[in-house]
N, C-alpha and C positions, 0 to 999 in steps of 0.2 A: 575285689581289687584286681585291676590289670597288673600285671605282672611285670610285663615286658611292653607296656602302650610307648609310643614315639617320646615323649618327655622321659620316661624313664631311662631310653637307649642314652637320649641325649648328655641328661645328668652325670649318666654311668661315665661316657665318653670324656665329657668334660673332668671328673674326679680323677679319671686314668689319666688325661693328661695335665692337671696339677699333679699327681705323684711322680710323670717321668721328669717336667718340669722341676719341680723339686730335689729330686735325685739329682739334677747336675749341680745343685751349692753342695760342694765336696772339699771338706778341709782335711788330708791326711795327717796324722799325726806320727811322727818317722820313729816313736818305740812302741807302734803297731798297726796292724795290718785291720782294723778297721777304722772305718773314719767317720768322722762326725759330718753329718747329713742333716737336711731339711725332709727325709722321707716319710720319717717315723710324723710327720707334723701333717702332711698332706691324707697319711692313713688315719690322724683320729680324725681330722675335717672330711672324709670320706664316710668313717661310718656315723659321725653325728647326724651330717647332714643327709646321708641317702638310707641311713637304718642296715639294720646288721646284714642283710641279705644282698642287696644292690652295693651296700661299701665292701663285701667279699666279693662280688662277684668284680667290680671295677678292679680292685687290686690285684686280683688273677686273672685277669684279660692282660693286664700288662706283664705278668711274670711268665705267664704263658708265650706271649710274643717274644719276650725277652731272650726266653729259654732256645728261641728256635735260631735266638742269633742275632735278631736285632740291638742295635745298640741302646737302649731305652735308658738303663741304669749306668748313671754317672758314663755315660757314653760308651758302654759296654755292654756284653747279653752273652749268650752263649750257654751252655751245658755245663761248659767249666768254670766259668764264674759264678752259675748261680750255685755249684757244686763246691768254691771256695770257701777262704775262712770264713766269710760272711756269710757262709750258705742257709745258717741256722736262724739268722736273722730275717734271711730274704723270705725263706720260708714262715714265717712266722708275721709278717704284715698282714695276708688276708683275715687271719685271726683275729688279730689285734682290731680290724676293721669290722671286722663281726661283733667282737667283746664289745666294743665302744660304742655301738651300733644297738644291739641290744639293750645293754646299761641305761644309754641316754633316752631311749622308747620309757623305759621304766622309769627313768627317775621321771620326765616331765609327765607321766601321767599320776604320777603318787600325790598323795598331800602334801609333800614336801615344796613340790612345782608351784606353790602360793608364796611361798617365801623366797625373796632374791637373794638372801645371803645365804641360803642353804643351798640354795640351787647352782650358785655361785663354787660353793666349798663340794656339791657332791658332783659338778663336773669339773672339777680339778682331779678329783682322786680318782674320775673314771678315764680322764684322759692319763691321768700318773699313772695307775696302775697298771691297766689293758689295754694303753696306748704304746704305751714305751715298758713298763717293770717286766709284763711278758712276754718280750720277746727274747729277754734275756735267759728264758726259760731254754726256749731251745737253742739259743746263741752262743751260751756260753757253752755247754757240752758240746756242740759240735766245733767251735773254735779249737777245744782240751783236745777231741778227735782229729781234726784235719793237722794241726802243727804239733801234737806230741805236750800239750800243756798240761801241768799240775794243776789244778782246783782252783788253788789260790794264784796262779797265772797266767792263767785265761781271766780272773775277776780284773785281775791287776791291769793286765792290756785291752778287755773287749767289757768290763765293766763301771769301774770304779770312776773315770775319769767321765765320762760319759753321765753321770748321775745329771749334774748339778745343769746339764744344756738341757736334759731330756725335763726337769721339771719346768725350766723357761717357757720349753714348747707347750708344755700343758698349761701354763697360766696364758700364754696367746693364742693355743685353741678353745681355751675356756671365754676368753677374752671377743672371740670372733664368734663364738657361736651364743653366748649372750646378746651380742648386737642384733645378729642377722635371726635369731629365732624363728620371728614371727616370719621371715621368710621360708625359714624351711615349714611353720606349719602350714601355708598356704601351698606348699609345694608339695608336702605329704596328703592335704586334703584333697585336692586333684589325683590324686593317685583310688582314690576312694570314690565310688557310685554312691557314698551316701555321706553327705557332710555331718550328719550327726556322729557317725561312726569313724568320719577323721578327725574330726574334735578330740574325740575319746583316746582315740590312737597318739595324738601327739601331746593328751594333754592343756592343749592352750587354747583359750578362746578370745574373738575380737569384739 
């Protein structure tokens, strides 16, 4: 497999900018300093569709730019923001783009990839859980860190409220990536010298 051939740069390019794109729907919620985003939704549609290595790497091209000060996220960048209370979060997208990225490799090449309503329920819970549930892993402790938060309030402000968007997004990225499949398998089978072995890779045949 090419690694880095010209569709690939392009893909990447295109994922980075739905994620910055995405980062500007910003709803602040004013009894806390994080906010409800469309990012975390652009990260599982990155690693579904470009697989766990290309949706990391797309998502750190942009945090990386970010970082140097560009305004990318929600019209801001900088050291210090990405160092804010959201710091734990921001850092935790390429991850989340990897997890989803590799899960969804595996589920459509399983047995399971024959049946639509399983296939349906295990990319729900790959987009629920390692799209959005992990980022809370490092979100919330660094939230507790950056403003002085108890356990239970850093959940209360940077968790709790947050639940019930973040499953929406994973029924519309489960939603979007059932439609468009058979697009990403012809796009991951290009990425492949040998059609047999991108079949295999994704799972699905035409």
């Amino acid at each position: 497999m090419k690694a880095f051939n010209i569709r690939s740069i392009v893909f990447t390019a295109l994922f980075g900018a739905l994620f910055i794109a995405l980062s500007s729907v910003k709803f602040d919620l004013g009894f806390s300093a994080v906010p409800i985003t469309l990012q975390n939704l652009a990260v599982m549609l990155a690693g579904a569709f470009l697989g766990a290595r290309l949706g990391f790497t797309s998502i750190t091209i942009v945090l990386l730019l970010a970082a140097t000060g560009l305004p990318l996220l929600h019209g801001q960048g900088g050291l210090s923001y990405m160092t804010g209370p959201t710091g734990g979060f921001i850092a935790a997208f390429p991850f989340n783009a990897f997890f989803v990225g590799l899960f969804v490799v595996m589920l459509m090449n399983s047995r399971f990839s024959s049946n639509r309503t399983t296939t349906i329920v295990g990319l729900f819970l790959i987009f629920e859980v390692f799209g959005s549930l992990l980022s809370y892993v490092g979100g919330v402790p660094w939230l507790m860190h950056s403003l002085d938060y108890s356990f239970h309030l850093a959940m209360v402000k940077g968790c709790y409220p947050y639940l019930l968007g973040d499953a929406l997004k994973a029924v519309v990225a489960t939603a979007i990536t059932m439609s468009l499949y058979p697009f990403i398998a012809i796009y991951r089978a290009k990425q492949s010298t040998s059609p047999t072995s991108a079949a295999h890779q994704t799972g699905m045949s035409h």
